[in-house]
ZANUDREN-213119 format. One record per residue (C-alpha): x, y, z; residue in one letter. Coordinates in steps of 0.02 Angstrom, whole numbers, m for minus. Each point is the difference from the previous one (the first is absolute). Example, Ala and Ser with C-alpha at 12.3 -4.5 7.8 and 13.67 -1.06 7.14 Angstrom:
2
node east = 615&north = m225&up = 390&resn = A
node east = 69&north = 172&up = m33&resn = S
# end
This chain:
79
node east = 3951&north = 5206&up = 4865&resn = X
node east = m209&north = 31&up = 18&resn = X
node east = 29&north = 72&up = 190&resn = X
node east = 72&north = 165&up = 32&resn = X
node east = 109&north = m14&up = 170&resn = X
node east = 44&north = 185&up = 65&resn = X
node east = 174&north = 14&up = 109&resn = X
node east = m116&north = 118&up = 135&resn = X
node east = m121&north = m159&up = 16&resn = X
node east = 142&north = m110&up = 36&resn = X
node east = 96&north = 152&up = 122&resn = X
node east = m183&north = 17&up = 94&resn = X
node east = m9&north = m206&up = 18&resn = X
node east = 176&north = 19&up = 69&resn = X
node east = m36&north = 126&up = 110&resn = X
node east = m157&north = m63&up = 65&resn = X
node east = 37&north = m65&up = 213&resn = X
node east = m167&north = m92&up = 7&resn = X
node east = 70&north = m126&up = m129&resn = X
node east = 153&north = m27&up = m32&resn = X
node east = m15&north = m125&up = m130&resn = X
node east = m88&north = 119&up = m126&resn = X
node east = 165&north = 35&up = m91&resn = X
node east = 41&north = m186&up = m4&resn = X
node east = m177&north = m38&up = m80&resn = X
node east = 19&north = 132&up = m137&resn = X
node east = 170&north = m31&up = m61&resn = X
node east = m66&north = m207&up = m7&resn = X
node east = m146&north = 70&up = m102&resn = X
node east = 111&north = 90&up = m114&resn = X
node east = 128&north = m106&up = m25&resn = X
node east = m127&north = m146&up = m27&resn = X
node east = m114&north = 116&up = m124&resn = X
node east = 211&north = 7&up = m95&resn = X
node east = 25&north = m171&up = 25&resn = X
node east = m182&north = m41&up = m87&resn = X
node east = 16&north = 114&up = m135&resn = X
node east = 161&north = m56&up = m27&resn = X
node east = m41&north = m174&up = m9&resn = X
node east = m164&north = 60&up = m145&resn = X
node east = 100&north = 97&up = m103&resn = X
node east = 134&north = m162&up = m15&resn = X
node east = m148&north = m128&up = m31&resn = X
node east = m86&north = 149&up = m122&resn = X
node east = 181&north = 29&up = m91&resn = X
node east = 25&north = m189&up = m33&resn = X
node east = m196&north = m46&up = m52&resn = X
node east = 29&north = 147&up = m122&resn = X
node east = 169&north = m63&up = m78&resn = X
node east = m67&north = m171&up = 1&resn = X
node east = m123&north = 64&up = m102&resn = X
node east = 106&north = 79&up = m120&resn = X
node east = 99&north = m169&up = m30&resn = X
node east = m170&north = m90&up = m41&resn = X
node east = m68&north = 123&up = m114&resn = X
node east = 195&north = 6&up = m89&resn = X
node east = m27&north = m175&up = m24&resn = X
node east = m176&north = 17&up = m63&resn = X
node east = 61&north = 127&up = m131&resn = X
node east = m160&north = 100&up = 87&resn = X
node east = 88&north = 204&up = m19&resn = X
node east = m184&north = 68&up = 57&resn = X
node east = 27&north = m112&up = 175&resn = X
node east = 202&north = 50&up = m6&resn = X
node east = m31&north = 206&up = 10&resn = X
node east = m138&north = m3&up = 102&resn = X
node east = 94&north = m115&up = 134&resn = X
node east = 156&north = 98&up = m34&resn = X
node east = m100&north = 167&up = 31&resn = X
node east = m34&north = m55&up = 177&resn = X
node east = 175&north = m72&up = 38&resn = X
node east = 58&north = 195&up = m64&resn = X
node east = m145&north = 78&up = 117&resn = X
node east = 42&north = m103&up = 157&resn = X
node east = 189&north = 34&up = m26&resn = X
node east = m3&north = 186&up = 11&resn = X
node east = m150&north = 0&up = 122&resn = X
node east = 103&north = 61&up = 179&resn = X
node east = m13&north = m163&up = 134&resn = X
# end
């Protein structure tokens, strides 16, 4: 996740009288900035491993560690 939500920004939003809706807004934002990079790291995960079929197929080992390299980095990246 790129954005950096703080629990304080989302206790002031709550706690805010003027508008009451600021705590709905954030958690939407958040949970749709999740949702998002949820939905990237799925469609990421599966370009990369169709990539590794294809270059099995080709015989093509240069093509197979470097896709399998960034299948290993975006599996232990935290998301």
């Amino acid at each position: 996740m790129d954005k950096y939500y703080s629990y304080t920004d989302f206790l002031k939003a709550l706690g805010r009288t003027d508008n009451t809706n600021n705590a709905e807004k954030l958690l939407d934002t958040i949970y749709l900035d999740l949702f998002l990079n949820h939905v990237h790291r799925a469609q990421t995960e599966e370009y990369l491993l169709a990539c590794i079929d294809s270059a099995l197929d080709e015989r093509n080992e240069a093509a197979f560690n470097k896709y399998v390299k960034e299948l290993e980095k975006l599996q232990t990246t935290v998301g």
